[in-house]
C-alpha positions as CSV (number, residue, x, y, z in Angstrom):
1,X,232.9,-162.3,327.0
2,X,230.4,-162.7,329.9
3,X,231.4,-160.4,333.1
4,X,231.9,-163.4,335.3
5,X,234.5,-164.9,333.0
6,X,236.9,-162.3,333.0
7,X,240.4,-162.8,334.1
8,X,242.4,-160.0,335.4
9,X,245.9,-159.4,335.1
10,X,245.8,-155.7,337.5
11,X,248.1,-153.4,336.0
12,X,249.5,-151.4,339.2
13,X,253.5,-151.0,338.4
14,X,255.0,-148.9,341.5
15,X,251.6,-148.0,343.0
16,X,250.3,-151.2,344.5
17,X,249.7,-150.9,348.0
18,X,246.5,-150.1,350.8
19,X,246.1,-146.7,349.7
20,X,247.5,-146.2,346.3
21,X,245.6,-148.7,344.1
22,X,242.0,-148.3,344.6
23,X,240.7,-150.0,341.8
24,X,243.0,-153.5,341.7
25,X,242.3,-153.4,345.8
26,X,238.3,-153.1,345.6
27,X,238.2,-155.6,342.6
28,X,240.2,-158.0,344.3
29,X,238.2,-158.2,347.7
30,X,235.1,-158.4,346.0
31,X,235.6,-160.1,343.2
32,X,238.9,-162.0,344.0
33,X,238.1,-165.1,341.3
34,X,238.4,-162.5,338.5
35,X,242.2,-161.8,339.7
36,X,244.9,-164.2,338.5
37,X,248.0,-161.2,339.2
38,X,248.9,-158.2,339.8
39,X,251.5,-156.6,337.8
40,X,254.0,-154.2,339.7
41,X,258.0,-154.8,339.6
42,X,258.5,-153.0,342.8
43,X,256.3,-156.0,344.7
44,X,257.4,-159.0,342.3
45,X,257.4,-162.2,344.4
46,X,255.1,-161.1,347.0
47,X,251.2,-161.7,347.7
48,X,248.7,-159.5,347.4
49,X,248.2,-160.7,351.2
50,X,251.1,-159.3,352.0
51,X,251.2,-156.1,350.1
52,X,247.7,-154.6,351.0
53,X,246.3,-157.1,353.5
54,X,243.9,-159.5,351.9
55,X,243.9,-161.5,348.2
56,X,245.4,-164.5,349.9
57,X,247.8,-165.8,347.7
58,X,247.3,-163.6,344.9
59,X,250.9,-163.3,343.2
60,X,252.4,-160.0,342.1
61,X,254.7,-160.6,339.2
62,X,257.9,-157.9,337.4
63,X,257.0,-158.1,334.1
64,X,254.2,-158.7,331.3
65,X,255.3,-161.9,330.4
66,X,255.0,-163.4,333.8
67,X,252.0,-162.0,333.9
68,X,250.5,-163.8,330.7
69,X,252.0,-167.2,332.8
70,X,248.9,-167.0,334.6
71,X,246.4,-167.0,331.8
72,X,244.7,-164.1,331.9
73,X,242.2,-163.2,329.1
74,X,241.9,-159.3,330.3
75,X,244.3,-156.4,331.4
76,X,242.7,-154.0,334.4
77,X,244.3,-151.0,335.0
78,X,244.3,-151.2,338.6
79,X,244.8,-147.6,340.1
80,X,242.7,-144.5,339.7
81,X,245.1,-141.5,340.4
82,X,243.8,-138.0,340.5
83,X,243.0,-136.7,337.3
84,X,242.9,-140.1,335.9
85,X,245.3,-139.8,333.5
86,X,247.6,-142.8,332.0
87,X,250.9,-143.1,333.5
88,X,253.1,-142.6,329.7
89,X,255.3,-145.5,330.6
90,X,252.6,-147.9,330.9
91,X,251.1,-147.5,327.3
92,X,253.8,-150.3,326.4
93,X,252.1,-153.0,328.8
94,X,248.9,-151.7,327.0
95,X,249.6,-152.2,323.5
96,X,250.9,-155.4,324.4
97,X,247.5,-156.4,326.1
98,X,245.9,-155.7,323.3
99,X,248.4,-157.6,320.8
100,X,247.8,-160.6,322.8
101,X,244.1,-160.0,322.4
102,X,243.5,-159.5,326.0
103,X,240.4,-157.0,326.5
104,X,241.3,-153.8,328.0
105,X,239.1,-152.0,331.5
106,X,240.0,-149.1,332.4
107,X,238.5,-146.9,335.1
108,X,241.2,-143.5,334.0
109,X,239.5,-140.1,332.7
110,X,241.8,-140.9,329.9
111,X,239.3,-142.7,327.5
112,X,242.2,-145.5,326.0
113,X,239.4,-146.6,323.2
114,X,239.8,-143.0,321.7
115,X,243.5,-143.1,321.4
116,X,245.0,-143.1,318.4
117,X,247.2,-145.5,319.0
118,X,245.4,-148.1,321.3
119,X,241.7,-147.6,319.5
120,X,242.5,-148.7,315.6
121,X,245.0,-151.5,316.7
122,X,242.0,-152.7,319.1
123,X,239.7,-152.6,316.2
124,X,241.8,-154.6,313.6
125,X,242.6,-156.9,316.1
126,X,238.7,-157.3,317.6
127,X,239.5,-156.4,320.9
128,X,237.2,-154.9,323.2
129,X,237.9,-151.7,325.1
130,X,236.1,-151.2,328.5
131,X,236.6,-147.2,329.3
132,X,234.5,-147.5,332.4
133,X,234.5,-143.8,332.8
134,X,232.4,-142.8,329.3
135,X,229.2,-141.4,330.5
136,X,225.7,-142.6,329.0
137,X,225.5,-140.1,325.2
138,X,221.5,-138.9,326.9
139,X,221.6,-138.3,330.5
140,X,218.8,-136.0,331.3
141,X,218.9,-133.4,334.4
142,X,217.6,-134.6,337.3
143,X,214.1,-133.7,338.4
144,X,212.9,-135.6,341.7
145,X,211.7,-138.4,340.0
146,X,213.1,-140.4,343.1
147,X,210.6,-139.2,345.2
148,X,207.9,-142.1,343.8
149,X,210.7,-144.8,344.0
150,X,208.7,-146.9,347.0
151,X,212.7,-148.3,347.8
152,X,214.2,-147.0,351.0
153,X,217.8,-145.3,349.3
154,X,221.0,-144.7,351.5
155,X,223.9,-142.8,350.2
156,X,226.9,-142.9,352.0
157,X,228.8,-139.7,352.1
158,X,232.4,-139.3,353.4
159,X,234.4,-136.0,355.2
160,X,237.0,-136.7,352.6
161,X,237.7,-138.6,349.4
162,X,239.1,-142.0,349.2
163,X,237.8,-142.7,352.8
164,X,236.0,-145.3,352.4
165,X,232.5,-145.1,351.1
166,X,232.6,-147.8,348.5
167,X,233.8,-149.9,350.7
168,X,230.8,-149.1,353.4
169,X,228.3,-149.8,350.8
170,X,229.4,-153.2,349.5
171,X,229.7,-154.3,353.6
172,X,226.3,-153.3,354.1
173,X,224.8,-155.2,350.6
174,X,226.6,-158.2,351.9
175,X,225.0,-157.8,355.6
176,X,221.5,-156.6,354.4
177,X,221.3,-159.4,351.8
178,X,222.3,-162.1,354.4
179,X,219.1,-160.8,356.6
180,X,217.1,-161.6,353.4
181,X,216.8,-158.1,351.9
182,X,216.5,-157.5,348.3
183,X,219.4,-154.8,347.6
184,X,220.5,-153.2,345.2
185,X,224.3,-151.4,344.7
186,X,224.6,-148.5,342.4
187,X,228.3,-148.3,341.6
188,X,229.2,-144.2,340.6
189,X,232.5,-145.2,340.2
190,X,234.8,-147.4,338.2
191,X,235.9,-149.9,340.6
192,X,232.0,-150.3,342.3
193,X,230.9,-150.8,338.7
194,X,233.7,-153.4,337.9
195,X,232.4,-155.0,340.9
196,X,229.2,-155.1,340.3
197,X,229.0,-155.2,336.5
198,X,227.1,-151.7,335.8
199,X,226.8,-148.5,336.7
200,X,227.5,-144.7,335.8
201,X,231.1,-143.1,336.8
202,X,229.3,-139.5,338.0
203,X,233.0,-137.9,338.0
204,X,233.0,-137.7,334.2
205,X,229.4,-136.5,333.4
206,X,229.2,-132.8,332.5
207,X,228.2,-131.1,335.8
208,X,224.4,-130.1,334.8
209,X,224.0,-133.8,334.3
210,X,225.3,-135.2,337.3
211,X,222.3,-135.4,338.6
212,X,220.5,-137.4,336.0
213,X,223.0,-139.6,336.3
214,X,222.8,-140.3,339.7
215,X,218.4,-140.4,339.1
216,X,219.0,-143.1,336.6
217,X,221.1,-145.1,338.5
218,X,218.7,-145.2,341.4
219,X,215.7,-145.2,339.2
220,X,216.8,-148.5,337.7
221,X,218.6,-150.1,341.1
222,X,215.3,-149.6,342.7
223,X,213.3,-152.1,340.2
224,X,212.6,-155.3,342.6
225,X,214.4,-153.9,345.5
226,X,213.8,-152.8,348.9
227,X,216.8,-150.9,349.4
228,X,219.2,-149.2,347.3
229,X,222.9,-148.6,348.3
230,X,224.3,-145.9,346.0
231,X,228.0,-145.3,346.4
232,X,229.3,-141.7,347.3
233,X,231.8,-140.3,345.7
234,X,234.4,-136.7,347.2
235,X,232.8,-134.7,349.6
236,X,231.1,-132.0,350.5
237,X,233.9,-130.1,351.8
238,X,236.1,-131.5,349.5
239,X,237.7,-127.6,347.9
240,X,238.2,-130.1,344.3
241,X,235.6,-132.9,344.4
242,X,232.1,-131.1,346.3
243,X,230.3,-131.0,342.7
244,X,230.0,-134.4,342.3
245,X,228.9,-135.0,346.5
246,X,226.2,-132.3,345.5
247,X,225.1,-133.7,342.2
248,X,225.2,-137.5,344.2
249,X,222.9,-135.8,346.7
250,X,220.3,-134.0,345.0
251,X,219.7,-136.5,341.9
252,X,219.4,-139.7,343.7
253,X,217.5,-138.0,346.6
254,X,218.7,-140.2,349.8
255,X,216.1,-141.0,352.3
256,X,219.3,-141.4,355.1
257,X,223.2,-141.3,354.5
258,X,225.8,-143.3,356.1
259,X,228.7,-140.8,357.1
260,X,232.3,-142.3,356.2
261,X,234.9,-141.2,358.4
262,X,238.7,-141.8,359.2
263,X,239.8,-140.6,362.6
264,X,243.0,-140.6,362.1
265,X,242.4,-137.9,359.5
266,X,242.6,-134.2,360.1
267,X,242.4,-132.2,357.2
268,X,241.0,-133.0,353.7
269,X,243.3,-134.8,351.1
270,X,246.2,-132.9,350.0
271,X,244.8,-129.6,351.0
272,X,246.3,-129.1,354.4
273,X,244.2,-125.5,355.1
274,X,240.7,-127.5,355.2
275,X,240.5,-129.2,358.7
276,X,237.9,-131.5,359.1
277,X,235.4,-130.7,361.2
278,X,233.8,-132.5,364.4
279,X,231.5,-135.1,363.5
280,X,228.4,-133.9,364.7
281,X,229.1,-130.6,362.4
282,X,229.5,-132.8,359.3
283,X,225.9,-134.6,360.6
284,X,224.2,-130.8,360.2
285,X,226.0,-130.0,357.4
286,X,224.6,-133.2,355.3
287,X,221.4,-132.8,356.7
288,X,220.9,-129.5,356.0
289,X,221.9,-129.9,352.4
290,X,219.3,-132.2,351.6
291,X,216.6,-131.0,353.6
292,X,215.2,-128.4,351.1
293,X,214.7,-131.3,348.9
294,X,213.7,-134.1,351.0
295,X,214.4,-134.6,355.0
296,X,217.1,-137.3,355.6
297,X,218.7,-137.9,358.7
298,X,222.4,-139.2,359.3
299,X,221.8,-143.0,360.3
300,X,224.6,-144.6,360.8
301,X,228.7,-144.0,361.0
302,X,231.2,-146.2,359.3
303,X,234.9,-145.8,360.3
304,X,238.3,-146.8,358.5
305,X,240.3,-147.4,361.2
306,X,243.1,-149.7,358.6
307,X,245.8,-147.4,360.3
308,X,245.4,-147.2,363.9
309,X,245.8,-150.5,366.6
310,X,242.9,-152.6,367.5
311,X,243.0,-150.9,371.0
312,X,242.6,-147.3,369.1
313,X,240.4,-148.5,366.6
314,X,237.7,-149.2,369.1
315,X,238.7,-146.1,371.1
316,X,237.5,-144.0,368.1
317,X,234.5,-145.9,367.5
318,X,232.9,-145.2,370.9
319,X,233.6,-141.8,370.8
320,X,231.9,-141.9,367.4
321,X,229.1,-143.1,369.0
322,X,229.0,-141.2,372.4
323,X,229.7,-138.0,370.0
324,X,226.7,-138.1,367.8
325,X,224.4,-140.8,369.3
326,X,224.4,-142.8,366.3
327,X,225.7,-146.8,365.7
328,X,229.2,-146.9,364.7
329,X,231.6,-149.5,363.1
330,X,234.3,-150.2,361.2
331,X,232.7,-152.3,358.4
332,X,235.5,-153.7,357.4
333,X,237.5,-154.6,360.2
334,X,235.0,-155.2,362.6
335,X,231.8,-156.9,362.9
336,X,229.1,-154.5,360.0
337,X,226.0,-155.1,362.0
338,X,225.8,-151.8,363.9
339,X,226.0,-150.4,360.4
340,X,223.1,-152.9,359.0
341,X,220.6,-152.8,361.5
342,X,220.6,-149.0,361.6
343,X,219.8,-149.3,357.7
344,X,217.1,-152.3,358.2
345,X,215.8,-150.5,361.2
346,X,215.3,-147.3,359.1
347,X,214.1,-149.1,356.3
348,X,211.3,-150.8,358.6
349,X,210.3,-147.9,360.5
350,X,210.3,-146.0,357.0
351,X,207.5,-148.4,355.3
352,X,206.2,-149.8,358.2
């Protein structure tokens, strides 16, 4: 099945909402024609507008069966919890996705296509498995190959996880590409590559290969580009998820980073002892991980302001700004421009 024919149903049963459904919530704002409803009993009868905030009138349904009402010809697994494991009480919607000969994505650490259940009943049945997560079999180590790629690459890079990053990036393709810029997106992650149809998820590649991974992805985004977008993934001061900020950083050798911030955020995550520090401190600290490497400056600051009034919102923003100097936004809410001419700007002044 071509990528742009797909028809999700988004599996997201009790977990459907702004924060807690990652996947189904990226997929349908970027690629809202692929959606026909989300599945979650605890939100039946409402719209994805009204659960998360966007997805017009995209109808969350109770059961399977209503689901299947809407014609879908593909089940999504629409949430990507921490240690991407499948929820047991779901494998029941799963097997009968696959009976019904819908194909199966699935962004979960849990590979579904190597269960022993779910992997032979796809195969008799010729249905196709998408375990977005499965690494490449021959990622090399990463060796600076980036440094010949003539395409200016940004990485955005977050003080937490799940703070937005993904989201940066796709605001500032959409922006760039309506000034006429060829760009590129590398998705490292299983809902930027079911947005943009490829990709490599960098959080299940062995750690020595991390970096290949994220070379590769750059190495090949960068073919007829100018600039290449490649999504961030944890953070640096992330105590769980640093390895993967560090392999992001040093394989696809950034020429600038975005920083992703939340204001209303104080400490990292779940882990309550790690504070997170002023912004101009996480500015240095980026800077001066990357500089052995490659010098690349902090350009630009994009802000999820989702939980804070509009009065607030800008409050934070201009102290963003008068704090480290730098154009700040929410993308999102707000207009992306700041965001977008930092990146052209940098990309002009870069290759003259």
């Amino acid at each position: 099945m071509n990528f742009s024919d797909l028809r999700f149903l988004v599996l997201a049963e009790g977990k459907f909402g702004p924060l807690s459904s990652k996947t189904a919530n990226g997929v349908i704002r970027y690629t809202p024609g692929r959606c026909v409803a989300v599945l979650d009993s605890t939100q039946a009868g409402r719209t994805a507008q009204e659960v998360i905030g966007f997805g017009g009138a995209l109808p969350v349904v109770g059961t399977f069966e209503a689901g299947l009402a809407h014609k879908p010809n593909a089940l999504l697994i629409g949430i990507a919890p921490q240690g991407g494991q499948l929820p047991q009480e779901w494998r029941g919607w799963i097997r009968q996705a696959i009976e019904q000969r819908l194909e199966v994505w699935s962004g979960l650490h849990f590979f579904i296509g190597d269960d022993a259940e779910f992997g032979p009943l796809a195969k008799r049945l010729g249905v196709p498995i998408h375990d977005l997560r499965k690494p490449p079999a021959d990622l090399p180590i990463s060796t600076g190959r980036v440094r010949d790629v003539a395409a200016t690459v940004v990485l955005t890079v977050g003080a937490d996880c799940n703070i937005g990053k993904m989201t940066a990036s796709l605001q500032l393709r959409d922006g760039l590409k309506g000034r006429g810029r060829k760009v590129a997106f590398a998705g490292t992650g299983q809902t930027g590559i079911l947005i943009e149809g490829w990709g490599i998820g960098v959080d299940a590649v062995v750690a020595d290969f991390v970096g290949g991974a994220s070379e590769r992805l750059v190495l090949d985004a960068a073919r007829g580009n100018e600039i290449v977008l490649v999504e961030g993934q944890g953070s640096l001061i992330h105590p769980g998820y640093s390895a993967v900020t560090y392999g992001l950083i040093h394989g696809s050798l950034p020429h600038a980073f975005v920083l992703c911030t939340q204001p209303s955020r104080q400490t990292v995550d779940s882990n309550e002892w790690v504070r997170i520090p002023p912004i101009r401190d996480l500015i240095a600290l980026h800077e001066a991980v990357i500089a052995p490497l490659r010098p690349a400056p902090v350009i630009a600051l994009s802000l999820n302001t989702f939980d804070l009034s509009d009065a607030a919102a800008r409050d934070a923003i201009a102290r963003a700004a008068d704090e480290s100097g730098l154009p700040a936004t929410d993308p999102v809410r707000y207009d992306p421009a700041p965001i977008v001419e930092a990146v052209d700007a940098f990309h002009r002044a870069r290759t003259g």
